[in-house]
N, C-alpha and C positions, 0 to 999 in steps of 0.2 A: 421536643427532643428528649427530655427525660425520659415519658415514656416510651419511648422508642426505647432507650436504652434500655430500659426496668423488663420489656417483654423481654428483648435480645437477651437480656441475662438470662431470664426463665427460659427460654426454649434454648438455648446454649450450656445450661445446667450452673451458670456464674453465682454463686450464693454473695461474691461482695458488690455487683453491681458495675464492675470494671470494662463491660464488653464495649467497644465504640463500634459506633455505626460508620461503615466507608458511605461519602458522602457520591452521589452518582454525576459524574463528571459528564458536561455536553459532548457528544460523539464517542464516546467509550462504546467496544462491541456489544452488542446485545441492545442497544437502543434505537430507535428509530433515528437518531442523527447520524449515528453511527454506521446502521446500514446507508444512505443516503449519502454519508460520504467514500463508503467502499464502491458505492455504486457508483459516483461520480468519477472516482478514480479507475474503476474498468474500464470507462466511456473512454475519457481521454487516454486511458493507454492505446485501447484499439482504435482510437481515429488516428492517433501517430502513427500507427503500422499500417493503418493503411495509406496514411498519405505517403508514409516511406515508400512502401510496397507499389505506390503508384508512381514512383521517380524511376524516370530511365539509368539513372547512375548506378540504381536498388544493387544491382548484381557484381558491378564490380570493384565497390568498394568499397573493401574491409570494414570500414567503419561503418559506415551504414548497414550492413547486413548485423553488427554486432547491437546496434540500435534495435533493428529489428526482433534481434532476439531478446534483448535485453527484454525489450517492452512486452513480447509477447510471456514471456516470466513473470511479467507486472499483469498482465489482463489474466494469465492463471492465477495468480497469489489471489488479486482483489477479486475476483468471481467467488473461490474457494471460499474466501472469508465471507464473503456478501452470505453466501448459502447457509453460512453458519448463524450469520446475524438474523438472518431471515429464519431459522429451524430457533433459534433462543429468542427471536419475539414470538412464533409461534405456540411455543410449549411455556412461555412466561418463565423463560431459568435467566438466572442473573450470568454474568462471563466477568465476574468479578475475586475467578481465582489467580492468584499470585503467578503458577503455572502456566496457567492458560494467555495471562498478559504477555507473562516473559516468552513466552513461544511469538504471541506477535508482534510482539516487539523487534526481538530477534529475526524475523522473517521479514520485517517493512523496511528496518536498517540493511538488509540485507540487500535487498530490492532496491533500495532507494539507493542504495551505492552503486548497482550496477548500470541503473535506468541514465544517473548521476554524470558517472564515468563516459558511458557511450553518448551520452547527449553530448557531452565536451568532446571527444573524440573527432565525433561528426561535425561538429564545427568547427574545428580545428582543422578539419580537411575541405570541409567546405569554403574557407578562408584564405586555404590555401590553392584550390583548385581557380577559386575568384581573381585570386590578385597574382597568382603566377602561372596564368593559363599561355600567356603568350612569351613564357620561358620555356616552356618546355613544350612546344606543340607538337613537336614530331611525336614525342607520347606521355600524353599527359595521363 
């Protein structure tokens, strides 16, 4: 590890030796776990849109159709990122800028509250359509 540190300094121009090495975290972008788990996570978004998309209930309610969207925002985001992880193993560049974290950071939190939200939505209706179907039959 020293020298690691001792080149960093030199090609970083550090004449006291101070530079630290970011240590490379399992599944961080740009690595092969990393794509692997972006890829895993597009999967399972688009099999939930389509199991949704294959329920007869799909069209007329609310919640589910917000599922829907929600997820398919999830299968854009994780693609988008896969293509990147896949272009920075390709060209060997690291995605270990402060920027570039906090963008997906920012973007997975984002996602993840939405996918979050309408997963509970939907079963909160789904829970409700279960157990008070024969209250309200005339129109449920």
């Amino acid at each position: 590890v020293p020298q690691l540190r001792e080149e960093a300094a030199v090609n970083n121009g550090d004449p006291n030796g101070d530079t630290v090495i970011m240590k490379d975290v399992q599944g961080m972008p740009g690595t092969p776990a990393g794509l692997a788990l972006r890829l895993s996570q597009f999967a399972f978004a688009a099999v939930s849109v389509a199991v949704m998309a294959a329920t007869s209930d799909f069209p007329s309610v609310t919640a589910f159709r917000y599922l829907v969207a929600a997820l398919s925002l999830q299968c854009l985001w994780s693609l988008s990122l896969a293509i990147v992880d896949i272009y920075a193993l390709l060209v060997k560049r690291c995605l270990r800028n402060s920027i570039v974290l906090g963008f997906f950071t920012i973007g997975d939190g984002i996602t993840s509250t939405l996918t979050f939200a309408a997963a509970c939505a939907s079963a909160g209706i789904t829970v409700l359509i279960s157990s008070d179907f024969n209250n309200c039959a005339q129109n449920p």
